[in-house]
C-alpha positions as CSV (number, residue, x, y, z in Angstrom):
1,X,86.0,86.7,86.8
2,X,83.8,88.5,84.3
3,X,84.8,91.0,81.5
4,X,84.2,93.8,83.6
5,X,86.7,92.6,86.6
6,X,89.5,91.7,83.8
7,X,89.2,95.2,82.7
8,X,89.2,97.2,86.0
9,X,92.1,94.5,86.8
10,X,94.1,95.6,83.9
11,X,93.9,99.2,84.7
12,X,94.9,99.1,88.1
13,X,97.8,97.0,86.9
14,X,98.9,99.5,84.1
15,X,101.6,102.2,84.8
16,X,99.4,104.9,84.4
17,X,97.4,104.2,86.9
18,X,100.4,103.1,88.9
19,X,101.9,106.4,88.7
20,X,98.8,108.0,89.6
21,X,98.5,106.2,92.8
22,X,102.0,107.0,93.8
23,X,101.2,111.2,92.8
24,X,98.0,111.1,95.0
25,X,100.3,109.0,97.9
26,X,103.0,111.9,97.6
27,X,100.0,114.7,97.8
28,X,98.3,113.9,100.8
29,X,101.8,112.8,102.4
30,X,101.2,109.4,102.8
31,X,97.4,110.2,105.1
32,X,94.4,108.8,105.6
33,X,92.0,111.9,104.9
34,X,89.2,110.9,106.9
35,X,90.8,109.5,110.0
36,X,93.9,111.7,109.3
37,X,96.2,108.5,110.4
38,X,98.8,106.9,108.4
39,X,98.5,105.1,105.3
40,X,99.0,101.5,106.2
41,X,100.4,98.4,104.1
42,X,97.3,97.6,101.7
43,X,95.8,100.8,101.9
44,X,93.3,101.7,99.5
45,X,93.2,104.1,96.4
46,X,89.7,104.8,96.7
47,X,87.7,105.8,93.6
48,X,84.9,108.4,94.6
49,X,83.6,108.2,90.6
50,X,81.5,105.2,91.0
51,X,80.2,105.8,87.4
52,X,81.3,102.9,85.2
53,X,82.0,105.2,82.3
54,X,84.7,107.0,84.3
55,X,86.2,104.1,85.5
56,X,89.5,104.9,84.1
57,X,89.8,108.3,84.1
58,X,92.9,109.2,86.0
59,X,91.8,112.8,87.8
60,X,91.3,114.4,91.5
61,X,88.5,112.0,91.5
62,X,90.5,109.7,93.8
63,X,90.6,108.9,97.7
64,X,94.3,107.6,99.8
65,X,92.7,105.6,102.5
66,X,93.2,102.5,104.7
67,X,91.2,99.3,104.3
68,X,88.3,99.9,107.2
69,X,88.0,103.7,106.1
70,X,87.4,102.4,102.2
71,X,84.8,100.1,103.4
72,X,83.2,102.5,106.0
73,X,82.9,105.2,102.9
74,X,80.5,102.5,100.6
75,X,78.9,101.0,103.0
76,X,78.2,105.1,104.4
77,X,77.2,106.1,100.9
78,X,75.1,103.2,99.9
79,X,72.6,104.6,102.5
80,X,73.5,108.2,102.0
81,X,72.6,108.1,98.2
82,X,69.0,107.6,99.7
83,X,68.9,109.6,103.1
84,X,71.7,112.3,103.4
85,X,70.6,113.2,106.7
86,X,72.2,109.6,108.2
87,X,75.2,111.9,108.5
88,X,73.3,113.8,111.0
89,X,72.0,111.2,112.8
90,X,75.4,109.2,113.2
91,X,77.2,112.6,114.5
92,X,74.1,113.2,116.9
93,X,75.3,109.4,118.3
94,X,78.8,110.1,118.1
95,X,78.0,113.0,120.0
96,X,75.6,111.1,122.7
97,X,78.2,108.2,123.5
98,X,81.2,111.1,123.7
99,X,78.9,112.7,126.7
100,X,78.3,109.2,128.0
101,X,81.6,108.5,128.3
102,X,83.1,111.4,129.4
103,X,80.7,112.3,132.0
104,X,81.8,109.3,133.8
105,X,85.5,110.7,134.6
C-alpha cells in the first residue's frame, strides 16, 4: 500500500468522515439515487470529486450507492470525460432492447 492509499485509508476511518457518511445515509433515506433501490450491506459512499486535492473535503460532493451502481458510475465516466454523448447512445440502446422486448408480449 502506498502513501497515498494509507492516507485516503485514514480518512475514511476517521470520525469525521464517519459521521458524514451516516448524514448523507440519513438524507437520501437509506437509497440508491441512481437505481432508486435500497442501500445494501457494503454499499458505497461514492466520491464524485475525483480531484486529489479535494480528497478530504467533507461537502455535498458525495454519492449513497450500492456496489454495481459505484462501479457502473467510473467505468461510465471514464468514457464520458471523452465523449459525453455515450449517454445518448446507451439510452438510444436501452430504448431499442425495451421495444424488442416488449413488442413480443
Amino acid at each position: 500500500m502506498n502513501e497515498a492509499q494509507k492516507l485516503k485509508r485514514n480518512f475514511r476511518n476517521s470520525k469525521a468522515f464517519k459521521d458524514h457518511k451516516k448524514k448523507k445515509f440519513k438524507e437520501c433515506g437509506g437509497i440508491d439515487k441512481i437505481t432508486l433501490h435500497k442501500l445494501r450491506k457494503g454499499w458505497n459512499f461514492h466520491h464524485e470529486d475525483l480531484r486529489e486535492e479535494n480528497y478530504e473535503k467533507l461537502n455535498d460532493n458525495f454519492l449513497c450507492c450500492n456496489n454495481l451502481t459505484h462501479k457502473f458510475i467510473h467505468w461510465l465516466y471514464s468514457y464520458f470525460i471523452k465523449d459525453p454523448a455515450i449517454i445518448d447512445r446507451i439510452k438510444a440502446e436501452m430504448e431499442r432492447m425495451k421495444e424488442i422486448n416488449e413488442g413480443g408480449k
